[in-house]
C-alpha positions as CSV (number, residue, x, y, z in Angstrom):
1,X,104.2,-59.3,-93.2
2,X,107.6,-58.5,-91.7
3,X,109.1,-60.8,-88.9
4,X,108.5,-59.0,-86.0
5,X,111.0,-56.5,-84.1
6,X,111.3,-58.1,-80.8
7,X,108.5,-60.9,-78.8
8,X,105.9,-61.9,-81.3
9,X,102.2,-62.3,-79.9
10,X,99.5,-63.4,-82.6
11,X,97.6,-60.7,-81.5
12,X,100.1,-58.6,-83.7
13,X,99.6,-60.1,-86.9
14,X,98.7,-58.0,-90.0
15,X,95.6,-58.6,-91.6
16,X,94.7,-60.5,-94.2
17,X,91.3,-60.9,-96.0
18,X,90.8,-64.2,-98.1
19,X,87.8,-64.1,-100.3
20,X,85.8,-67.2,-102.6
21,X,83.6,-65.6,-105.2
22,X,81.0,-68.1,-106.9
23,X,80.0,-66.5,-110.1
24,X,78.6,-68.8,-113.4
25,X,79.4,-71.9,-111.6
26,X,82.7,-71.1,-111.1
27,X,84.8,-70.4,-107.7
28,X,87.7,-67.9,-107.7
29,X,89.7,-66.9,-105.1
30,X,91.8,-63.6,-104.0
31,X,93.5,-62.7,-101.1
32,X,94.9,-59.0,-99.8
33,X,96.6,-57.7,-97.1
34,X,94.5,-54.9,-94.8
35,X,96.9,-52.0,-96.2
36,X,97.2,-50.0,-93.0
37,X,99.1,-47.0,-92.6
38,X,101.5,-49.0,-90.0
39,X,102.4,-51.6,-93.0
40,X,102.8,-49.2,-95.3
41,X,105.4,-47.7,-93.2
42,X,107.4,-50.8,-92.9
43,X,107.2,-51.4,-96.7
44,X,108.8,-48.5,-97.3
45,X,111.4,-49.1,-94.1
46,X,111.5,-53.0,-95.3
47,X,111.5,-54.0,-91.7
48,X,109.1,-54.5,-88.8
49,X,108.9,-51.1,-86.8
50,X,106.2,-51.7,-84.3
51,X,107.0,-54.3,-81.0
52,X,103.4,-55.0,-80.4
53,X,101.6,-56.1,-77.2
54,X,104.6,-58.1,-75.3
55,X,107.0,-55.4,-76.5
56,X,105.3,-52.1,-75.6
57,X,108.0,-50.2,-73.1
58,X,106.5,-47.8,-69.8
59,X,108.5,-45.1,-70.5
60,X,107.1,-44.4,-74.0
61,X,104.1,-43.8,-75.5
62,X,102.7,-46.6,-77.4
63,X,103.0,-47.0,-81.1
64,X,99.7,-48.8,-82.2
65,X,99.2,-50.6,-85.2
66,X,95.7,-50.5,-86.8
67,X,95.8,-54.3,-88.1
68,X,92.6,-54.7,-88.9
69,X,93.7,-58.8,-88.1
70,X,90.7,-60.1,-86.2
71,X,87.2,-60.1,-88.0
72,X,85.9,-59.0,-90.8
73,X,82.2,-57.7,-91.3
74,X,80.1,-56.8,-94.0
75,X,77.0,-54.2,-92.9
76,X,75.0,-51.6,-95.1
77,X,77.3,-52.8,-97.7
78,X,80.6,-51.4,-96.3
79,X,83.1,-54.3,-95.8
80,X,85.2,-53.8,-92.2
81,X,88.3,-55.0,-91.1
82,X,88.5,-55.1,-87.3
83,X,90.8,-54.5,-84.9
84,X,89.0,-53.5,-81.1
85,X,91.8,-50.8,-80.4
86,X,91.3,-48.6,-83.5
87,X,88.1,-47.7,-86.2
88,X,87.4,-50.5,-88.6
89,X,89.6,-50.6,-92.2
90,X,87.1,-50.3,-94.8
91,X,87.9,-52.2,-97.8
92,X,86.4,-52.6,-101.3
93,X,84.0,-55.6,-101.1
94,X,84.6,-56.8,-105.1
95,X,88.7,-56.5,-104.6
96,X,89.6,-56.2,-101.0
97,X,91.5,-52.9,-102.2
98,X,92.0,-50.8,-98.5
99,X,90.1,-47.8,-98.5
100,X,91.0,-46.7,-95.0
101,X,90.0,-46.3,-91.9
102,X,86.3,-45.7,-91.3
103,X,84.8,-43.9,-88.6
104,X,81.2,-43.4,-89.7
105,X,81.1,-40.2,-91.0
106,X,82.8,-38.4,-88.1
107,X,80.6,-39.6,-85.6
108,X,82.5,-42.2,-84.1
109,X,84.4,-41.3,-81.1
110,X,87.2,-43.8,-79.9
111,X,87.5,-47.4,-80.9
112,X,85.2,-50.3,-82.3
113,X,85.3,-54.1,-80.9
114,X,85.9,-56.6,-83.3
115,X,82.8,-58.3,-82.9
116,X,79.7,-56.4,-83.6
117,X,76.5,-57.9,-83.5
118,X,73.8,-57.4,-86.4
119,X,70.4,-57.7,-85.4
120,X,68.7,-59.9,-87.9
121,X,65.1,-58.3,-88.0
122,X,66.4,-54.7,-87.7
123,X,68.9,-54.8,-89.8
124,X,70.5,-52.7,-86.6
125,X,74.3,-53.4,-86.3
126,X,75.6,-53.3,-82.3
127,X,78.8,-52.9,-80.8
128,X,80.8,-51.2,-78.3
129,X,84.4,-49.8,-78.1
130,X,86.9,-49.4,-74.8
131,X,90.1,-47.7,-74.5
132,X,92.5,-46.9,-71.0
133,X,91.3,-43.5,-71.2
134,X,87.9,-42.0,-69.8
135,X,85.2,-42.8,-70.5
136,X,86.6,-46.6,-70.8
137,X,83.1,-47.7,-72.2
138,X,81.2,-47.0,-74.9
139,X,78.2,-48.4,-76.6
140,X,77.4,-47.5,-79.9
141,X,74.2,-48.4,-82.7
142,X,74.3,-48.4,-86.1
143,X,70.9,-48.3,-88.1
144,X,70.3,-50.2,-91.3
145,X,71.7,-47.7,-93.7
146,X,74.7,-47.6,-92.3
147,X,74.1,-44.0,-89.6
148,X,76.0,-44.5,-86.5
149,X,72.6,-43.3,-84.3
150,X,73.2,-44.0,-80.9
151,X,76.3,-43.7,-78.7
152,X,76.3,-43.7,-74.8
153,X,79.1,-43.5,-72.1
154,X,79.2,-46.7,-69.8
155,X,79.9,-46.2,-66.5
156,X,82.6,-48.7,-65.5
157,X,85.3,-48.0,-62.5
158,X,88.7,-49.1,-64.1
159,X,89.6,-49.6,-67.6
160,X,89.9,-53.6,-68.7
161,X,90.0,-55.6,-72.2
162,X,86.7,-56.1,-73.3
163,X,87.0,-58.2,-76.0
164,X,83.0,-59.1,-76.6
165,X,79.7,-58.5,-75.2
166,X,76.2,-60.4,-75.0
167,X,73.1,-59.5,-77.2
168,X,69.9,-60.5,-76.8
169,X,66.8,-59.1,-78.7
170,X,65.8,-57.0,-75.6
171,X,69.5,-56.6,-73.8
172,X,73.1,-55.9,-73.8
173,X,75.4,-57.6,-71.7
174,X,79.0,-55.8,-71.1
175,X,81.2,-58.5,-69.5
176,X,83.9,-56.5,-67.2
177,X,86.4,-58.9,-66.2
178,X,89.2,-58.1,-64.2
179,X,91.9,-57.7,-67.2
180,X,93.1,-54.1,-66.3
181,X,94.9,-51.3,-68.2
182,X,96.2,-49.0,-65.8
183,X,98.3,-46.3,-66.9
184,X,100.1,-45.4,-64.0
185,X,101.6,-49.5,-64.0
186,X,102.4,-48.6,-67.3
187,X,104.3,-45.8,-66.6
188,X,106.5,-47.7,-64.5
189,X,107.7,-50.2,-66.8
190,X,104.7,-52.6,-66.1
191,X,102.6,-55.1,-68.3
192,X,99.9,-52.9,-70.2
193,X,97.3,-56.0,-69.4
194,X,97.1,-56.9,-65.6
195,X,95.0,-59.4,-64.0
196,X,93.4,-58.6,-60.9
197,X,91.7,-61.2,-59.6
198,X,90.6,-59.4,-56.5
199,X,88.3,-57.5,-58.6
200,X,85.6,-59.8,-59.5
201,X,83.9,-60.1,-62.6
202,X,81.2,-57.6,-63.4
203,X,78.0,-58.2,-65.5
204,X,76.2,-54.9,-66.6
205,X,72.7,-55.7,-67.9
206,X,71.4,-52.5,-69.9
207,X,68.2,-52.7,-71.7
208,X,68.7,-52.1,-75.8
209,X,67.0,-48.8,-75.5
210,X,68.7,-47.7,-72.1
211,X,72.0,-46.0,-71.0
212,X,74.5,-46.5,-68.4
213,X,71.7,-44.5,-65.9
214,X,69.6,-48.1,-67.0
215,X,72.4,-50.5,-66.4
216,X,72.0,-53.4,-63.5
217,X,75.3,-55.1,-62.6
218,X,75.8,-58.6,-61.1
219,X,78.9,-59.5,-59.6
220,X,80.8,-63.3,-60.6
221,X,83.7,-64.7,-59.1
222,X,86.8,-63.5,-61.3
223,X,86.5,-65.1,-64.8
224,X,87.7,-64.0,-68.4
225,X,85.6,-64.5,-71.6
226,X,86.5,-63.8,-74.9
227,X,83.3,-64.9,-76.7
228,X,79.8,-65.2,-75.8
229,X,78.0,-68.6,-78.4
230,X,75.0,-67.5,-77.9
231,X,72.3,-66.0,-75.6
232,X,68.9,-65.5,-74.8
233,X,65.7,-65.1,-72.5
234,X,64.0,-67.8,-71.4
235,X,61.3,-66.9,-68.1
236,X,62.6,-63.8,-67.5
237,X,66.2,-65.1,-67.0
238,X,69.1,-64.1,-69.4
239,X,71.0,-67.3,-70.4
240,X,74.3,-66.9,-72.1
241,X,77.0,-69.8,-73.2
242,X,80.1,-68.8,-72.9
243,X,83.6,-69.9,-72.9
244,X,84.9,-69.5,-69.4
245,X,88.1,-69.1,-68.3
246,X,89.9,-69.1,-64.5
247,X,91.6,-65.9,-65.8
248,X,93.0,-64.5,-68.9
């Protein structure tokens, strides 16, 4: 909304919902930005006041910006903007009006990915949330109605951006690739996102009903993938397609 303070990465971006609403046979159109606390701010400075992702400094604690920029879900008719560092926005479904930030009913601890999955015969919605503080992995369920009913601590050895995960009707697939926060390189005036090759990529098959205790992981030579297209099991094999990268 504002041009930004210093180096500009997309990833900063305020939201913005866009909605077509086909009513009598007619189409009308709105759009609104996701009214965060952080743009609220900078209306009322009338200037930019966060650097974002390129900009963040070691020496100081960084100022995050709930955007609510990257997807947008609609589940047990709540309407969620989503950003995977903070809780989802929730916003008014009929006029994109911001409610706020959402965080089921005080049950949600730490942050929510961006891309949920919604089980289409349970009506279950599934996601996970990771942060570059212990515990760096969490997997959550939501049931139907809209109850945040499972949550469970992944073990995972080092703290990395997990943008997405794998869903099949029987598993969960948490893709660790070796994109690291480390706060210590922080600290010292380092990137916040490092790649680390020498890691390997990690694939931790859980079973929908298990924990971390439940969790198998294969290792993969040292990849990064933002989204999973689809996946399934087909004689006792998980297939996924993904979009591959040599690194982030």
């Amino acid at each position: 909304a504002f041009e930004p303070a210093g180096r500009y990465h997309w990833f900063d971006g305020d939201g913005m919902v866009h909605a077509i609403t086909i009513e009598d046979g007619h189409a009308s159109y709105r759009n609104r930005w996701v009214e965060s606390a952080g743009l609220q701010e900078e209306r009322k400075a009338g200037h930019a006041l966060y650097r974002g992702i390129i900009g963040m400094r070691g020496n100081e604690a960084p100022a995050i910006k709930v955007t609510g920029n990257t997807n947008i879900v609609s589940h047990a008719g709540k309407l969620m903007a989503l950003v995977e560092s903070s809780f989802p926005t929730e916003m008014v479904p009929s006029t994109l009006a911001t409610v706020g930030l959402y965080d089921f009913d005080g049950k949600l601890q730490g942050a929510m990915t961006a891309h949920p999955k919604m089980d289409p015969e349970t009506g279950e919605m599934l996601f996970f949330g990771y942060g570059p503080l212990p515990p760096f992995l969490r997997y959550h369920v939501v049931d139907a109605k809209g109850r945040l009913v499972r949550s469970e601590e992944i073990d995972v050895p080092v703290a990395t951006m997990m943008h997405d995960f794998i869903v099949t009707r029987d598993h969960v697939v948490f893709m660790v690739c070796p994109a690291t926060f480390r706060l210590e390189r922080i600290a010292e005036g380092g990137a916040p996102i490092a790649w680390e090759p020498e890691l390997g990529t990690k694939l931790g098959v859980m079973p929908r009903s298990g924990g971390s205790k439940d969790v198998v992981w294969l290792e993969a030579d040292p990849c990064y993938v933002f989204h999973p297209m689809n996946a399934y099991t087909e004689d006792g094999r998980i297939v996924a397609d993904v979009a591959r990268y040599a690194r982030l």
